[in-house]
mmCIF file of the C-alpha atoms, coordinates in Angstrom:
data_MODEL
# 
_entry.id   MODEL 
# 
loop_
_atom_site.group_PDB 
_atom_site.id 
_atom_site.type_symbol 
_atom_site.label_atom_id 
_atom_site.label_alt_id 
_atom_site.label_comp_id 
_atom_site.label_asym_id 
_atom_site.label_entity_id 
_atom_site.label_seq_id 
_atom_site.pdbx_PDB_ins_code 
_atom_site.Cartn_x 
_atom_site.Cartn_y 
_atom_site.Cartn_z 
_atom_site.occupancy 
_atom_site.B_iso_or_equiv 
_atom_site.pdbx_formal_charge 
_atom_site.auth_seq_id 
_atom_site.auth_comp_id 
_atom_site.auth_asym_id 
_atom_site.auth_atom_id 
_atom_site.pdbx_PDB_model_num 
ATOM 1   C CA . UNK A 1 1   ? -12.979 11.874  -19.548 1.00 0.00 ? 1   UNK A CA 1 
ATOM 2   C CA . UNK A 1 2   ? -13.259 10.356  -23.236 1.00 0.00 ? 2   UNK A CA 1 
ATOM 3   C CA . UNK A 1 3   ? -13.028 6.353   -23.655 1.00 0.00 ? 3   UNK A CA 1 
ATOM 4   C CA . UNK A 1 4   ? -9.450  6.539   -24.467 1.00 0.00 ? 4   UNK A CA 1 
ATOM 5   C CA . UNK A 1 5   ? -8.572  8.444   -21.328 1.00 0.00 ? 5   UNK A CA 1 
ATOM 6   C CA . UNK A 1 6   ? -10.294 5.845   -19.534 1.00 0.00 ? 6   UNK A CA 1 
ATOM 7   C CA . UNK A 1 7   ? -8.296  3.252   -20.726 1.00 0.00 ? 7   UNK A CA 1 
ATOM 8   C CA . UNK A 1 8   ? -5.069  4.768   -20.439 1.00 0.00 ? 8   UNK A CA 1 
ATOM 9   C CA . UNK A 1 9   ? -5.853  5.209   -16.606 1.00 0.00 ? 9   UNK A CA 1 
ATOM 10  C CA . UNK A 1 10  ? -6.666  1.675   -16.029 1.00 0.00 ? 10  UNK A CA 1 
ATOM 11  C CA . UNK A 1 11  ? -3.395  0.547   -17.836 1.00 0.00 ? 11  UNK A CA 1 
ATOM 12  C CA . UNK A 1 12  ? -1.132  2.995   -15.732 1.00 0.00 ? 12  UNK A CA 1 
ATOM 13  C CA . UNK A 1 13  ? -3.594  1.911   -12.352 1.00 0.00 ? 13  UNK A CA 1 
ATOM 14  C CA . UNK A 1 14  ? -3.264  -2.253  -12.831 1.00 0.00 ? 14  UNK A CA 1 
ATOM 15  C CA . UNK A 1 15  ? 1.105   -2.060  -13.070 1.00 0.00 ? 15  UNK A CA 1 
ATOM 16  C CA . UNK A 1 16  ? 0.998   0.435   -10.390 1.00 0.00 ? 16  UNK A CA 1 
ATOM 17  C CA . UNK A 1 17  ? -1.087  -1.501  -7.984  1.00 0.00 ? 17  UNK A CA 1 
ATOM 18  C CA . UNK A 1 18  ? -0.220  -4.845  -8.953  1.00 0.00 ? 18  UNK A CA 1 
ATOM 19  C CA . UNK A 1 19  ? 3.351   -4.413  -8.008  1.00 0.00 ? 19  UNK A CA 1 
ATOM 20  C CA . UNK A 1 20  ? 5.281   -4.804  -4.855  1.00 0.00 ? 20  UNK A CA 1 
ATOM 21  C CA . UNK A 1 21  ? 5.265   -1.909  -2.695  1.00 0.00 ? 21  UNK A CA 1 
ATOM 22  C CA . UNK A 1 22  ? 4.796   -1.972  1.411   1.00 0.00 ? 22  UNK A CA 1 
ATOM 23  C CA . UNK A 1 23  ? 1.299   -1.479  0.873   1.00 0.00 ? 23  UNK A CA 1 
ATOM 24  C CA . UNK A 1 24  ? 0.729   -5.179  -1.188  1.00 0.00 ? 24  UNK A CA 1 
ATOM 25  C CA . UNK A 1 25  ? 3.534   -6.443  1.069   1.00 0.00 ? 25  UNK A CA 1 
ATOM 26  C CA . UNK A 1 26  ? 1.934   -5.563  4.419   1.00 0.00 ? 26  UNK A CA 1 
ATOM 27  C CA . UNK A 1 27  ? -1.452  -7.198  3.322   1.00 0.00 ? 27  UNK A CA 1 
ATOM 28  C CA . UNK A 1 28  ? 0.882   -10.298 2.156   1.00 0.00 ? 28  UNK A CA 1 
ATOM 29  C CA . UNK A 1 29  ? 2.233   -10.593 5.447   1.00 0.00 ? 29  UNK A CA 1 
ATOM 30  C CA . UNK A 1 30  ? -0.725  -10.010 7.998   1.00 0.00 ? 30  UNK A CA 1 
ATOM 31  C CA . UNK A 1 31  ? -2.693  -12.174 5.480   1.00 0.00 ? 31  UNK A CA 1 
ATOM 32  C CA . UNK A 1 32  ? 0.116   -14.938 6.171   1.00 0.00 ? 32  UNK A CA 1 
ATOM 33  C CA . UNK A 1 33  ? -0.177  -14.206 9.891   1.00 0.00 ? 33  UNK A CA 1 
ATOM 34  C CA . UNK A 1 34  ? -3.754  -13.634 10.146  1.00 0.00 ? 34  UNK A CA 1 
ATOM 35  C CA . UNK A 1 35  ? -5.828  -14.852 7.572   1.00 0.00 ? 35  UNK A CA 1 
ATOM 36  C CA . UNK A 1 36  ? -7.932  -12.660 4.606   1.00 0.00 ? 36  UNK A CA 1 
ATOM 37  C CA . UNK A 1 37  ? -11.654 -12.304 6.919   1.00 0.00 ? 37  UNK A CA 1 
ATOM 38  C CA . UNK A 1 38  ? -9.012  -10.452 9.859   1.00 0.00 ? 38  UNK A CA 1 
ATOM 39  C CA . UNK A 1 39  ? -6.687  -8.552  7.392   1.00 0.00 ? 39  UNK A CA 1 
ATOM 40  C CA . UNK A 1 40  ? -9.808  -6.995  5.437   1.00 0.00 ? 40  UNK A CA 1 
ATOM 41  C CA . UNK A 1 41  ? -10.152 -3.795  7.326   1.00 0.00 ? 41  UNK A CA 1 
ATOM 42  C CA . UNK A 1 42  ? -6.303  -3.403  6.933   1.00 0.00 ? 42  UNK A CA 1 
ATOM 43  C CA . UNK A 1 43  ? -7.273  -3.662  2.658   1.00 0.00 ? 43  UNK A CA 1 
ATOM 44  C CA . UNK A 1 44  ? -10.150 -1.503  3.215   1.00 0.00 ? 44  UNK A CA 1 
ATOM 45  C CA . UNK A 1 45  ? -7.530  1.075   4.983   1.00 0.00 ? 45  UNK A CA 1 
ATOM 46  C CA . UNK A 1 46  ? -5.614  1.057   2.235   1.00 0.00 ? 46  UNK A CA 1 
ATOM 47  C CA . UNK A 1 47  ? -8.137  1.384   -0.677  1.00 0.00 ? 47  UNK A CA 1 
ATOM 48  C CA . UNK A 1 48  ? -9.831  4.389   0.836   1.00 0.00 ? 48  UNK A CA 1 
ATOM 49  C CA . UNK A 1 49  ? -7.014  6.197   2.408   1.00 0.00 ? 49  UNK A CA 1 
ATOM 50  C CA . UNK A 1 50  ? -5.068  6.209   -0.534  1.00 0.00 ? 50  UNK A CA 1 
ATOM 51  C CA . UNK A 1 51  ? -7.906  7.942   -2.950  1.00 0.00 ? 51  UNK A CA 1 
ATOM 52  C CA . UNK A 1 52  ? -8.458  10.003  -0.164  1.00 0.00 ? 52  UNK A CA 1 
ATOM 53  C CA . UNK A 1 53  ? -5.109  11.318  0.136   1.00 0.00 ? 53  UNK A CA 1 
ATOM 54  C CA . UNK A 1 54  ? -4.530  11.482  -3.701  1.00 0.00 ? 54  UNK A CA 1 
ATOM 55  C CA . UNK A 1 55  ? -7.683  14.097  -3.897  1.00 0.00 ? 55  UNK A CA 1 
ATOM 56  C CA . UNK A 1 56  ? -6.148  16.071  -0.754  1.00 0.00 ? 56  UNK A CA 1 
ATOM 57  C CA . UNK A 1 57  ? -2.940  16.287  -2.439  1.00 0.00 ? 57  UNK A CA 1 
ATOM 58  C CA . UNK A 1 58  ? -4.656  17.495  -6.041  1.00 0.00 ? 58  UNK A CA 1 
ATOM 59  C CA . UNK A 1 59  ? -6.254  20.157  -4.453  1.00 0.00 ? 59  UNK A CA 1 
ATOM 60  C CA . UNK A 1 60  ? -2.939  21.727  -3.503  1.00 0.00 ? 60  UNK A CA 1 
ATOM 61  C CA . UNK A 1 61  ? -1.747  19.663  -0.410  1.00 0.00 ? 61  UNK A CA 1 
ATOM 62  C CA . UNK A 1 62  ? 1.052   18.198  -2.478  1.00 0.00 ? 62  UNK A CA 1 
ATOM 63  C CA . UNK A 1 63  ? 2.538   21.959  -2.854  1.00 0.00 ? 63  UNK A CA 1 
ATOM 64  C CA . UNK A 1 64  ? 2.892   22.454  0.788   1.00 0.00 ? 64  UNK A CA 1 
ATOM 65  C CA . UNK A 1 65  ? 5.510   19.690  0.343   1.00 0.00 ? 65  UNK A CA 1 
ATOM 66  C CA . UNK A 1 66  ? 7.078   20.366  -2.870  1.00 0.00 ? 66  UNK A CA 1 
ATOM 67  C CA . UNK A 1 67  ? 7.897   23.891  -0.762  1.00 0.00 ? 67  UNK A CA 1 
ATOM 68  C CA . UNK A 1 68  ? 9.167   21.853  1.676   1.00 0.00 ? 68  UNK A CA 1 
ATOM 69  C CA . UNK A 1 69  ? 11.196  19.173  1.000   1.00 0.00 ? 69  UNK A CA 1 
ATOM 70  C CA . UNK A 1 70  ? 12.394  17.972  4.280   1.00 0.00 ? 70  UNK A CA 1 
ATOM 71  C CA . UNK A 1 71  ? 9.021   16.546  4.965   1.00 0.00 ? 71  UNK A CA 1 
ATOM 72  C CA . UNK A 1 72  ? 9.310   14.132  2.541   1.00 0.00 ? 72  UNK A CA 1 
ATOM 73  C CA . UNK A 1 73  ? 12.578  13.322  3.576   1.00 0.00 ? 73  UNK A CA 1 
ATOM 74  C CA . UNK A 1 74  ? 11.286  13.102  6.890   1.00 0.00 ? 74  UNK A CA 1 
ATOM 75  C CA . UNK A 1 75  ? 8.527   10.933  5.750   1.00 0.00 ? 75  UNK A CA 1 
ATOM 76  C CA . UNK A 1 76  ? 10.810  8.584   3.735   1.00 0.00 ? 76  UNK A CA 1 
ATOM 77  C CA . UNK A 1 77  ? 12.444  7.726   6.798   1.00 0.00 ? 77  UNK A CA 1 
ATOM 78  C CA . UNK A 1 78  ? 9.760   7.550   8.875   1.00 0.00 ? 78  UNK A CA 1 
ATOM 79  C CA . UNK A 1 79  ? 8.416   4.867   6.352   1.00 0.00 ? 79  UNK A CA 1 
ATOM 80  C CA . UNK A 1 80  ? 12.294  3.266   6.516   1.00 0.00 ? 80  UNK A CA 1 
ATOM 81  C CA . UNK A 1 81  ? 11.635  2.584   10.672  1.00 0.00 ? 81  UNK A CA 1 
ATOM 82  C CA . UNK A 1 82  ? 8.038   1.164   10.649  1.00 0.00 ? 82  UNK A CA 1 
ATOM 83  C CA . UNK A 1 83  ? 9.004   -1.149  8.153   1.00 0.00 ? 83  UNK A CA 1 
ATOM 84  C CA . UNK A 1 84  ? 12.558  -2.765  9.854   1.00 0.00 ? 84  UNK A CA 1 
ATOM 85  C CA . UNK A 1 85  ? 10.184  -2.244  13.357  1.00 0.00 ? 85  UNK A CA 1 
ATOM 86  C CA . UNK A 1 86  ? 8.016   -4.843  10.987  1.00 0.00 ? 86  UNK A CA 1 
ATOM 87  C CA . UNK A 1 87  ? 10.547  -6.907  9.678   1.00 0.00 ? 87  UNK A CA 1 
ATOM 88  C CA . UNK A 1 88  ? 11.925  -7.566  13.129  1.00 0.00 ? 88  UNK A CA 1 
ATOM 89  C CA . UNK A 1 89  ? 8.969   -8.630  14.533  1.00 0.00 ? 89  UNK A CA 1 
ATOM 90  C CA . UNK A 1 90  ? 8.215   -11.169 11.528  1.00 0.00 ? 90  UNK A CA 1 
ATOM 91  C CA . UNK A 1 91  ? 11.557  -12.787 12.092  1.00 0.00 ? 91  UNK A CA 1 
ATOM 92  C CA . UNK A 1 92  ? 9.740   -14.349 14.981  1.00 0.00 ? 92  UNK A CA 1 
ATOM 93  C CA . UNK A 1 93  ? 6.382   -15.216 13.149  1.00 0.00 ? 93  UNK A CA 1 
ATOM 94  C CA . UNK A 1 94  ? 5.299   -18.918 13.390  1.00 0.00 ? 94  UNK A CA 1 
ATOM 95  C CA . UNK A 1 95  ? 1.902   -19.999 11.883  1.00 0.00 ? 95  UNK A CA 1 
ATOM 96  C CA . UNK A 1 96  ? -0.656  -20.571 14.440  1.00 0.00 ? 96  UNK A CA 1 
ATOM 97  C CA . UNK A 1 97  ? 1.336   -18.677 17.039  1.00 0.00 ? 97  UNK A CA 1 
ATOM 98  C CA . UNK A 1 98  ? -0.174  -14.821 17.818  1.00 0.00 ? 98  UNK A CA 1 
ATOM 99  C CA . UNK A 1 99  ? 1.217   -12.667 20.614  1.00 0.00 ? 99  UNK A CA 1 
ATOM 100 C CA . UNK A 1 100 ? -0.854  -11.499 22.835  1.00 0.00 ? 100 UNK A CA 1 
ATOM 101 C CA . UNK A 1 101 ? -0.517  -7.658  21.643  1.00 0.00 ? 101 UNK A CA 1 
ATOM 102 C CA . UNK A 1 102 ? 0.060   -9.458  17.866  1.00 0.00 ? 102 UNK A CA 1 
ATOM 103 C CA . UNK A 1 103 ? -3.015  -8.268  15.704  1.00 0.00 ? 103 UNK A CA 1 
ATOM 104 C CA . UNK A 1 104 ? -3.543  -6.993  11.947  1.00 0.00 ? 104 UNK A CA 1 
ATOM 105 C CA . UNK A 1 105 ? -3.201  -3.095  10.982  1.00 0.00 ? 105 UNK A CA 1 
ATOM 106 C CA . UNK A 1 106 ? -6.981  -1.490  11.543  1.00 0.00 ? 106 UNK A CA 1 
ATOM 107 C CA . UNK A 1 107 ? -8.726  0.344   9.012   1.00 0.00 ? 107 UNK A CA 1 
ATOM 108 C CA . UNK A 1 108 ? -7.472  4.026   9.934   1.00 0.00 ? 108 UNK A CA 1 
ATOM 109 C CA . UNK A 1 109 ? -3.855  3.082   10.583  1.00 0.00 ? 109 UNK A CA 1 
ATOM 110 C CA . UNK A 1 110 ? -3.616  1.965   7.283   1.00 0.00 ? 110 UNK A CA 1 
ATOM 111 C CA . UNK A 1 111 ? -5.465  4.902   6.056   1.00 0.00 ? 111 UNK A CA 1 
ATOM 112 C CA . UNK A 1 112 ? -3.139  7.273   8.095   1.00 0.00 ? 112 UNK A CA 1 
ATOM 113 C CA . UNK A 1 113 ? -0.156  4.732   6.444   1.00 0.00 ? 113 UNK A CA 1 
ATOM 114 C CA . UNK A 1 114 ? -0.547  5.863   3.188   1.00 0.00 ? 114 UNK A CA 1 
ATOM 115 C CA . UNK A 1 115 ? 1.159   9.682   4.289   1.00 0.00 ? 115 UNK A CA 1 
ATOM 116 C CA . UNK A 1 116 ? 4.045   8.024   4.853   1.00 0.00 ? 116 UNK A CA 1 
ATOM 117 C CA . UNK A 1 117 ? 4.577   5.445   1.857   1.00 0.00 ? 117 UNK A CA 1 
ATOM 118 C CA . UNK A 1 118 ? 6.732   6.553   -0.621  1.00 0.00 ? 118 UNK A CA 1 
ATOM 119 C CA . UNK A 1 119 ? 5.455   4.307   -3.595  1.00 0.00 ? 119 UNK A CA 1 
ATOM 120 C CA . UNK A 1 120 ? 1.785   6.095   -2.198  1.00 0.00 ? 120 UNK A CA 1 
ATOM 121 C CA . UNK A 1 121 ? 2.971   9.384   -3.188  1.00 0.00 ? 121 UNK A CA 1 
ATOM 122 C CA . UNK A 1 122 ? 4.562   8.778   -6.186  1.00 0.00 ? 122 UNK A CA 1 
ATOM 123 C CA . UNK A 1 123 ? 1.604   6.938   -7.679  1.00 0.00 ? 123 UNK A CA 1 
ATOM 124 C CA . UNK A 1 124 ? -0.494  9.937   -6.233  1.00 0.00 ? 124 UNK A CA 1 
ATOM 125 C CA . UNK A 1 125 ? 1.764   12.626  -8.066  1.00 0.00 ? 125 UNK A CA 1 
ATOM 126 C CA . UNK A 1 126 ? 1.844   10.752  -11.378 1.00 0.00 ? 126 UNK A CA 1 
ATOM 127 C CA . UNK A 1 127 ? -1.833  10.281  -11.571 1.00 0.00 ? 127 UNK A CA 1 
ATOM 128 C CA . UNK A 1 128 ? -2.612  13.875  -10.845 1.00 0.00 ? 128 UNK A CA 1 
ATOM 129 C CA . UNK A 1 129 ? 0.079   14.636  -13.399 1.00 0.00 ? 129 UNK A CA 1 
ATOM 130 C CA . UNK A 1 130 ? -0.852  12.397  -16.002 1.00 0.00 ? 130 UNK A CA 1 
ATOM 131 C CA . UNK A 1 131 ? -5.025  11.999  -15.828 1.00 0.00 ? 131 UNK A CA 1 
ATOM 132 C CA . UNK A 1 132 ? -5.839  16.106  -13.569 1.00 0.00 ? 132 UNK A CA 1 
ATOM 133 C CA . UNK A 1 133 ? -6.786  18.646  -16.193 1.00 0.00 ? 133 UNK A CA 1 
ATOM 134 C CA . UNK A 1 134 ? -6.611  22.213  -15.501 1.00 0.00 ? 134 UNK A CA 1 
ATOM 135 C CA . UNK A 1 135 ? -9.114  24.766  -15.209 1.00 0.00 ? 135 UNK A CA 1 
ATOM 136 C CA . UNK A 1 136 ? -12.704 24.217  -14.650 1.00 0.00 ? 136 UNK A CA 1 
ATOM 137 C CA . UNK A 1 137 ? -12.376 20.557  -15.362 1.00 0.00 ? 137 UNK A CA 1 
ATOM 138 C CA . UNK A 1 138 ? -9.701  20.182  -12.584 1.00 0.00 ? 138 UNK A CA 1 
ATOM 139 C CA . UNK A 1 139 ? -12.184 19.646  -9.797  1.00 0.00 ? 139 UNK A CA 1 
ATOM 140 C CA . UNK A 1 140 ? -14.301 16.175  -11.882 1.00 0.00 ? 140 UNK A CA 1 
ATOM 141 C CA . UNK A 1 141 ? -11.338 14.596  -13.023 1.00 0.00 ? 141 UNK A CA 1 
ATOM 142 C CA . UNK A 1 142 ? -9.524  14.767  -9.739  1.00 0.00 ? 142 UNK A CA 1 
ATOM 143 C CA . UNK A 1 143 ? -12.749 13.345  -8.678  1.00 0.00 ? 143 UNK A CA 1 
ATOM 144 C CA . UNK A 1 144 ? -12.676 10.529  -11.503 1.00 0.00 ? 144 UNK A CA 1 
ATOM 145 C CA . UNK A 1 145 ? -9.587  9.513   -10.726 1.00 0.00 ? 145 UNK A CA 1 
ATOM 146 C CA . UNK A 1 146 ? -10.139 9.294   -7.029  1.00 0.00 ? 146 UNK A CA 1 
ATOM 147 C CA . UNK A 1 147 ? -13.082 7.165   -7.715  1.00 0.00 ? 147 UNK A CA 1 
ATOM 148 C CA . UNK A 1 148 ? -11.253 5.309   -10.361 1.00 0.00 ? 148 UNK A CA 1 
ATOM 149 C CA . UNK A 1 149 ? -8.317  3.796   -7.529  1.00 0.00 ? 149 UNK A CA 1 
ATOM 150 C CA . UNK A 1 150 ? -10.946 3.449   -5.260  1.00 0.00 ? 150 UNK A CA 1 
ATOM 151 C CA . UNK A 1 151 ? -12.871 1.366   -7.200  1.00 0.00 ? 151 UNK A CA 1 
ATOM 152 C CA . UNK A 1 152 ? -9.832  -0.240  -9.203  1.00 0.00 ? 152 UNK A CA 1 
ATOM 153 C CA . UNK A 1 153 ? -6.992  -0.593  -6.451  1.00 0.00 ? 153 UNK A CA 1 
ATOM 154 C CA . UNK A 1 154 ? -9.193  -3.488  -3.761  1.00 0.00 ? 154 UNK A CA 1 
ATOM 155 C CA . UNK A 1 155 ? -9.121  -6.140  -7.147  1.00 0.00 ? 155 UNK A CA 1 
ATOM 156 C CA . UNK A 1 156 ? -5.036  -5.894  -6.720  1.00 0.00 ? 156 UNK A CA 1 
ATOM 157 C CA . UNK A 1 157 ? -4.924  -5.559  -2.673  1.00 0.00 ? 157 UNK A CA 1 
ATOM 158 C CA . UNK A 1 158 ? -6.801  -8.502  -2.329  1.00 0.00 ? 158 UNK A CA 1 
ATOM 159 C CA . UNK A 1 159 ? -4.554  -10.740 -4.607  1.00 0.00 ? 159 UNK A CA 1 
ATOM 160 C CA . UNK A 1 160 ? -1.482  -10.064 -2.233  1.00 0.00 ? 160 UNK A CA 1 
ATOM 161 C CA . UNK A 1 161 ? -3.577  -10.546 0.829   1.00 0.00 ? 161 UNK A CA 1 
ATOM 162 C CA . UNK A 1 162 ? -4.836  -14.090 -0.645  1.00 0.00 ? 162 UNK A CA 1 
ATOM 163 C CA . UNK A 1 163 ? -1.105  -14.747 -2.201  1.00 0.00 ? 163 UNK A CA 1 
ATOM 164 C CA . UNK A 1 164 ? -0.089  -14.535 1.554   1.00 0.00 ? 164 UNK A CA 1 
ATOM 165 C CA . UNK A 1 165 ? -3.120  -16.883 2.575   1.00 0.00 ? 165 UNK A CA 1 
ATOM 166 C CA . UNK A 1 166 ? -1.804  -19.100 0.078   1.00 0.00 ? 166 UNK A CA 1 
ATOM 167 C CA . UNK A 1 167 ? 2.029   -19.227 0.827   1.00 0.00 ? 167 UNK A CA 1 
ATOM 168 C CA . UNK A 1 168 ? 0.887   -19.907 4.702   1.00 0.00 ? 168 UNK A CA 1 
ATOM 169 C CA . UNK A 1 169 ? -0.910  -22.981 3.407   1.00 0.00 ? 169 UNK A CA 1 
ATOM 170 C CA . UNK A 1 170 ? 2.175   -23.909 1.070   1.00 0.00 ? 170 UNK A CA 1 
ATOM 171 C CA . UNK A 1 171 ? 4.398   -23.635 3.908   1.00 0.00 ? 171 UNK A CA 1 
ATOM 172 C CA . UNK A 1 172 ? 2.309   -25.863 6.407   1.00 0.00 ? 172 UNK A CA 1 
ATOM 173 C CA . UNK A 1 173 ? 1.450   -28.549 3.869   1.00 0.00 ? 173 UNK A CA 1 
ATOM 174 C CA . UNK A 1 174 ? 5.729   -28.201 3.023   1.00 0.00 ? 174 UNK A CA 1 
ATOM 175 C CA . UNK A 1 175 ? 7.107   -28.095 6.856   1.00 0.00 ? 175 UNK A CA 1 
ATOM 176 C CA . UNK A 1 176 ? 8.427   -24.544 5.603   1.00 0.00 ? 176 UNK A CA 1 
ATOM 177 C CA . UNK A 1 177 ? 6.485   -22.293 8.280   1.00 0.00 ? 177 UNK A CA 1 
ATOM 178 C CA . UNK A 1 178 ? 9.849   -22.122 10.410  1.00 0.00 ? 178 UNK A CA 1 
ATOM 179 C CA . UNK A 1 179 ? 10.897  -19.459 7.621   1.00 0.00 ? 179 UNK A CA 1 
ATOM 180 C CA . UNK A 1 180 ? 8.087   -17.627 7.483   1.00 0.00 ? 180 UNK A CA 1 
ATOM 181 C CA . UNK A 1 181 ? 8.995   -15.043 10.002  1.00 0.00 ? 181 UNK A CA 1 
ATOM 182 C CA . UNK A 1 182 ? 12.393  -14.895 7.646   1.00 0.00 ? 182 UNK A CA 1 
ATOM 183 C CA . UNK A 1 183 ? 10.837  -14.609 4.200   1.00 0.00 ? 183 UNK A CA 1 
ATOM 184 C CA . UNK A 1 184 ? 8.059   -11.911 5.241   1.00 0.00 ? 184 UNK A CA 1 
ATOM 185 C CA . UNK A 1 185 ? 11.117  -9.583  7.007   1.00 0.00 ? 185 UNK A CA 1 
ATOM 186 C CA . UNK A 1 186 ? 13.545  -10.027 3.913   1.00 0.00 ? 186 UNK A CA 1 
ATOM 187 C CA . UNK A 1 187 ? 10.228  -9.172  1.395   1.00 0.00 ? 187 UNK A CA 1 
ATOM 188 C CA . UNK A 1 188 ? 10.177  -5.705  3.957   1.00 0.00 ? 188 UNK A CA 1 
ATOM 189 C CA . UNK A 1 189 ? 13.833  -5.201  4.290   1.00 0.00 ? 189 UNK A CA 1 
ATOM 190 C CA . UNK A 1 190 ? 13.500  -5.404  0.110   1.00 0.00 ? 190 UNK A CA 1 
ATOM 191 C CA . UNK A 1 191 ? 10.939  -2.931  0.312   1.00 0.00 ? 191 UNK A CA 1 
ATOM 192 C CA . UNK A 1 192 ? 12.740  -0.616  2.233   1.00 0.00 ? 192 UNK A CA 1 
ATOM 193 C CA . UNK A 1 193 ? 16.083  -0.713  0.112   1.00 0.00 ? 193 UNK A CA 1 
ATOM 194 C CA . UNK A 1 194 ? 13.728  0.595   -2.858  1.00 0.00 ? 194 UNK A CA 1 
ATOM 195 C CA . UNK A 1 195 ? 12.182  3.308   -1.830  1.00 0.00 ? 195 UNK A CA 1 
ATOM 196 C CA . UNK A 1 196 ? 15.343  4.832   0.245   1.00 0.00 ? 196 UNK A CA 1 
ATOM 197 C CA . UNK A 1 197 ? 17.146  4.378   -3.306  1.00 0.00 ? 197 UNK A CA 1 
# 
């Protein structure tokens, strides 16, 4: 890949990490509930089973589904449940209180995650679009840009994991952390009306 390649990835990578999407909102939430040294295998899930999945799909998974298109209907939906199963439970989130069964996503259910998230797919098929060149070369830059989000997409997972830190320690030092629970399952239930539109 030439400089300006380069560069044009990282521009398309930083908006499409950065924003919200149920992966950044998850992490915002269990870093709420949790705290950043519990949610980190949850990020790490994330940042290695999307690149993961991205390569799987450039090497022809993504056809399988393109053939099929009730999958990814299927999947859309099955994305659609988790999340209100989510948002239902954070309606009764207080800070400080855990249930016993209560504990952050570990590192190969968000890994697995990622085959379900819609914004996770879309990124995947746009980068392979955009940045995969045919022939030969197909093989290295799939490879590139694997490495590239998994080297790139931790920087913008941690700043919604420590944004959700932060707005647990904004609510306690506020008396706020009785909406909590409320805030976290609307930011999900927003989530979910985007990516079923």
């Amino acid at each position: 890949m030439d400089i300006a390649t380069v560069i044009a990835f990282v521009f398309l990578v930083a908006p499409s990490f950065v924003t919200p999407g149920p992966n950044n909102l998850m992490l915002m939430a269990s870093g709420a509930k949790f705290g950043v040294r519990k949610t980190l295998p949850h990020m790490m899930g994330i940042n290695v089973g999307f690149p993961v999945m991205l390569f799987l799909i450039g090497l022809g998974l993504g056809e399988g589904f393109t053939a099929y298109p009730v999958v990814k209907t299927v999947m859309k939906y099955l994305a659609a449940a988790y999340f209100l199963w989510m948002a239902w439970h954070l309606l009764g989130l207080k800070i400080g209180e855990q249930k016993i069964r209560s504990r952050p996503m570990r590192f190969f259910e968000a890994a697995l995650f990622q085959w379900i998230n819609p914004k996770a797919w879309a990124i995947s098929v746009s980068f392979i679009s955009a940045f995969v060149l045919a022939g030969e070369e197909k093989l290295m830059s799939l490879l590139l840009i694997s490495l590239g989000c998994l080297l790139l997409g931790p920087m913008a997972s941690f700043l919604w994991l420590y944004s959700g830190r932060q707005l647990q320690v904004f609510l306690q030092k506020t008396g706020g952390e009785k909406y909590m629970g409320a805030i976290m399952a609307l930011l999900m239930l927003v989530a979910v009306v985007l990516f079923l539109i």
